[in-house]
C-alpha positions, 0 to 999 in steps of 0.5 A: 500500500502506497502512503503520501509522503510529506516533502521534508522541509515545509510543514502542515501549516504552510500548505497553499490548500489549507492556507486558503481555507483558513481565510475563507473561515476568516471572511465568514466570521467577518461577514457574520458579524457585520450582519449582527451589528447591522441587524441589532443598529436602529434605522436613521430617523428621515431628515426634516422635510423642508416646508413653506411656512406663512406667518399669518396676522389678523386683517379685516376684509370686506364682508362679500356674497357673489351670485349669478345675476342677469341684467334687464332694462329700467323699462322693456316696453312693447311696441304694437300696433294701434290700427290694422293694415299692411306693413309697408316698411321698416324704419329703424335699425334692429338692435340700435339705440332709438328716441322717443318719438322716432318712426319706427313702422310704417302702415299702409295710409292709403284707407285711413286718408280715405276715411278721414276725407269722408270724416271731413265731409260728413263734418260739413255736411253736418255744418250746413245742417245746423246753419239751415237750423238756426235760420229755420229757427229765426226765422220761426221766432218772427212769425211766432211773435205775430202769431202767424204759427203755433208755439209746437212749430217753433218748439220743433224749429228749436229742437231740430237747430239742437240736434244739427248741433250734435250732429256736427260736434260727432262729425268732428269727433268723427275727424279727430279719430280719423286723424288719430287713425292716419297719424297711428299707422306711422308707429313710432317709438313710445320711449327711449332705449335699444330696440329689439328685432321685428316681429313682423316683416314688410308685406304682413298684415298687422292686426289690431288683437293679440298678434299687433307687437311688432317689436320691443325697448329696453331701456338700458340707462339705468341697467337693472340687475337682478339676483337671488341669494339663498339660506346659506348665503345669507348666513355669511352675513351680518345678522344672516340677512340683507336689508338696504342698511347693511348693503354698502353697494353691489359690484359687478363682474362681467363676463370677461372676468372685469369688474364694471367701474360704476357700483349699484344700489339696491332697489328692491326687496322681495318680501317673500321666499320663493317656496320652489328654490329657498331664495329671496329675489333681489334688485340692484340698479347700475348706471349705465349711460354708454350702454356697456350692459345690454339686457339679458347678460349674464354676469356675477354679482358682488353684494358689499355688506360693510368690513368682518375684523379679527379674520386670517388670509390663507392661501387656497393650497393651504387648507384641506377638506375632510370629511369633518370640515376644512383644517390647516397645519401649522409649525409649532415652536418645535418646528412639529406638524400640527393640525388645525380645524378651522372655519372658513368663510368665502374667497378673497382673491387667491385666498380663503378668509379664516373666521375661527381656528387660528391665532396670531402669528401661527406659521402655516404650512402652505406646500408638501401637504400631501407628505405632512404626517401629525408631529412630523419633523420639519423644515420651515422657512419663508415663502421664496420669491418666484424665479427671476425676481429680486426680494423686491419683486423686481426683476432680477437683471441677467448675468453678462456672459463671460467670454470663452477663454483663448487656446493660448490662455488654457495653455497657460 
């Protein structure tokens, strides 16, 4: 049997194969205890997550309700024919301004001057009537002082010189209304204002019923604005309701989202809610002499109640909505998220008007809400000014470029 047989000169200890493994074991116990300690170390804790903070002061804002609203003339008044006929033209321009007075329609005139010319002469038949009369009646008083006819004959005279009297006074009666009938079928406006498109074309016959509107005015100066305001508007003012005492004056916000420079008043007041919508209708009248408000716009309107004190101003992004209400998160003195329920009132800009939840001097979070956990560690600091703008809110002047350097300048 053969037996390996050690080279003389080298030991057990210096052989390549068990040289190796003894550092393999080495490794091992290393690793191994690296891993302990790892494992038996407590996590970092995250660093402070850098937030915006507003240190907010009590202000005073004015107390506002905004609704939709829609305009309407001081005045909208029909235009209708008085006396039937054929429309023969048109006179005005529909949608433009008109007098009072100015020609809008004209009806054929032609039957009326045919009833006026017999109006006439039926008056001067009824005028040579009572001229036969009175004659007849002079004439009749000498013979009754001779004697020469009874006194019935006179009385007969009298009486018939009467009637030929009113016979004449309802010819001419007959001639003023036929005079009022030919001045009738020129139709012309009965106020002043911005017109509306016609009814009726040329070539219609027009009626003197139901179907004689041929066009209606609106008087735009003053403008009419009317609004409704519901419970829960009126609970956002003073005394949770609207009187021409509280009203300051009414603001108008067009629909290109300009405000119109003249303020309004309130004029009217319903005394009553309407049981289909919960709303009270309301009134307000605008100036209007350019004509920049036409009837039936569309526009919002701003009622102006007086001034709230003692309230906040807080950016929109930074209030949240939950289920129990709106809240904020402020940075405490330890610079640790804290939560605040608060109650809010209506917008004032960008902002949201805070009645009750806040106190002087709290900073309040306004970015990261999303990543804001209840006495999480954070990193105030002041809003920013936007990028580009000095502290001033200046613009902030660009920086020469600085000219590339030369081959023979890198060299050196």
């Amino acid at each position: 049997m053969s037996r390996t047989r050690i080279p003389s000169g080298r030991s057990l200890g210096g052989h390549p194969l068990l040289y190796s493994l003894t550092l393999l074991v080495a490794l091992v116990s290393g690793c191994s205890k690296s891993g302990a300690d790892a494992r038996n170390t407590p996590p970092a804790a995250p660093p402070p997550l850098p937030v915006t903070v507003l240190t907010i002061q009590p202000t005073r804002v004015p107390i506002t309700v905004e609704v939709m609203a829609q305009t309407e003339g001081a005045k909208e008044t029909e235009v209708r024919a008085q006396v039937g006929g054929i429309l023969i033209k048109q006179l005005y321009q529909e949608g433009a301004p008109v007098k009072a007075g100015q020609p809008l329609f004209q009806i054929d005139r032609k039957p009326y001057d045919i009833a006026l010319a017999q109006a006439r002469a039926n008056l001067a038949e009824a005028k040579a009537k009572v001229e036969q009369a009175a004659r007849e009646e002079a004439r009749f008083q000498g013979l009754l002082d001779k004697q020469y006819i009874s006194r019935k004959t006179y009385d007969d005279a009298v009486s018939a010189n009467a009637m030929a009297r009113a016979e004449q006074q309802s010819a001419e009666a007959a001639v003023h209304q036929a005079e009022l009938n030919l001045s009738y079928t020129t139709v012309v406006a009965p106020v002043a204002g911005i017109s509306s498109r016609a009814v009726k074309s040329e070539g219609n016959l027009i009626s003197t019923g139901d179907e004689s509107l041929l066009t209606s005015i609106h008087q735009s100066n003053p403008m009419w604005v009317r609004f409704s305001l519901s419970e829960s508007d009126m609970a956002r003012l003073p005394g949770g309701r609207l009187t021409q005492k509280t009203v300051t004056g009414v603001e108008l916000k067009l629909p290109d989202g300009s405000i119109y420079p003249l303020k309004g008043q309130l004029n009217f007041l319903s005394s009553s809610i309407d049981a289909t919508l919960g709303t009270q209708q309301f009134r307000a009248e605008f100036k209007n002499s350019d004509g920049a408000l036409l009837p039936g716009q569309f526009v919002r309107a701003r009622i102006l109640a007086g001034e709230r004190e003692g309230v906040f101003l807080v950016p929109q992004a930074a209030v949240a909505q939950t289920e129990q209400g709106y809240l904020v998160f402020v940075a405490d003195a330890e610079n640790k998220v804290s939560p605040r329920p608060v109650q809010v009132g209506s917008w004032q800009g960008k902002d949201w008007v805070i009645l009750g939840g806040l106190q002087a001097g709290d900073a309040v979070i306004v970015d990261n809400l999303m990543k804001l956990r209840p006495g999480a560690s954070v990193a105030p600091h002041p809003p920013q000014p936007a990028p580009g703008a000095a502290p001033d809110n200046k613009s902030t002047p660009p920086t020469p470029a600085t000219p590339s350097a030369t081959p023979a300048e890198r060299k050196s």
